[in-house]
N, C-alpha and C positions, 0 to 999 in steps of 0.2 A: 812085627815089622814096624819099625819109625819111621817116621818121612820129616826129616830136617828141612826147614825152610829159612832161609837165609834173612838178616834182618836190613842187608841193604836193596832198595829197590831195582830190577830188572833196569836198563833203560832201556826204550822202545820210543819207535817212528811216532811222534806227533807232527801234526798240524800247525804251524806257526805264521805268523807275520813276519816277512823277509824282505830285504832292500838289499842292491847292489847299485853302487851309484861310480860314476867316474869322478877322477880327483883328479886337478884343483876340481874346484867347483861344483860340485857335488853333482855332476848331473842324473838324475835315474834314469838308470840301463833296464830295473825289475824293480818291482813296490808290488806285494801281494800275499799270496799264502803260499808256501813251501812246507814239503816233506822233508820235515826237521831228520837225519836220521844220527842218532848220538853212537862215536867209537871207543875204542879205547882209548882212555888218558886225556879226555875232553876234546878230543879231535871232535870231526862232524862234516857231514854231506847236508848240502840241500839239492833238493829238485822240485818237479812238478808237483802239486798238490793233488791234482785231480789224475795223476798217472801216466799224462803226457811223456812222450821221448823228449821233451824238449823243456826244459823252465822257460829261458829266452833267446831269440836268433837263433844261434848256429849249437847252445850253452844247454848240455842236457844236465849236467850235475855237475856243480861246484862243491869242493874239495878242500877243509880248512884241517889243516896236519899238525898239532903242536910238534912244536921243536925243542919248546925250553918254558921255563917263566914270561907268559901274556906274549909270546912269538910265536911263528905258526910260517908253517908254507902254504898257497894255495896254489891251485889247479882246476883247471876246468877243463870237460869231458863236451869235446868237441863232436857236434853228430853233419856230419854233412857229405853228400852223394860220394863220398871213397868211403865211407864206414864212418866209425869213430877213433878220435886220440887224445891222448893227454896233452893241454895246452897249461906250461906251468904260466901263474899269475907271478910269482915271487914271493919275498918274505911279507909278511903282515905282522902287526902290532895291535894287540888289544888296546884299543880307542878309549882314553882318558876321559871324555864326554862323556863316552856310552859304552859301560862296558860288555854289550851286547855285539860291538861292533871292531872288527878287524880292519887296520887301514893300512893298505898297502901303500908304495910307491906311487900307483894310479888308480886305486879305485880302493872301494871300501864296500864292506859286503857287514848284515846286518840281519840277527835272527833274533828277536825276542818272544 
């Protein structure tokens, strides 16, 4: 019997330094560590670090969706006394600055 192993790597949930800030004006909304979690085709979730329901406020898991070339939809995953639901953010644009960082309409969200 062989056991083929594949030469590109798994990806899998790290640890990361995360920012969501509101735009204009960059104000931060979160600045911390997030559970980086990588999808298919570069998409990606963050949340809590430490496994919290909640990253920040009301915001258990933000939601960055590619759509195309350096575009993306986000969303965030609303937790409060009715349950939870999806609150879409809109399109975002991989950030010229930094390209760790998607910048929406109003806010800008940041995983390095």
């Amino acid at each position: 019997m062989f056991l083929l192993l594949s030469p590109v790597a798994e990806a899998r949930d790290r640890v990361v330094d995360c920012a969501i800030l509101s735009l204009p004006g960059k104000a931060v909304q979160f600045k911390g560590k997030c559970n980086f979690m990588p999808e298919a085709g570069g998409s990606f979730s963050l949340a809590d670090a430490d496994g919290k329901p909640k990253l920040y406020g009301d915001i258990g898991v933000v939601s960055v969706t590619l759509t195309g070339k350096d575009t993306a939809e986000v969303s965030g995953l609303v937790i409060d006394s009715g349950g939870g639901h999806s609150s879409r953010w809109g399109t975002a644009r991989r950030a010229a600055d930094d390209r760790a960082c998607w910048d929406g309409e109003d806010f800008r969200i940041c995983a390095w």
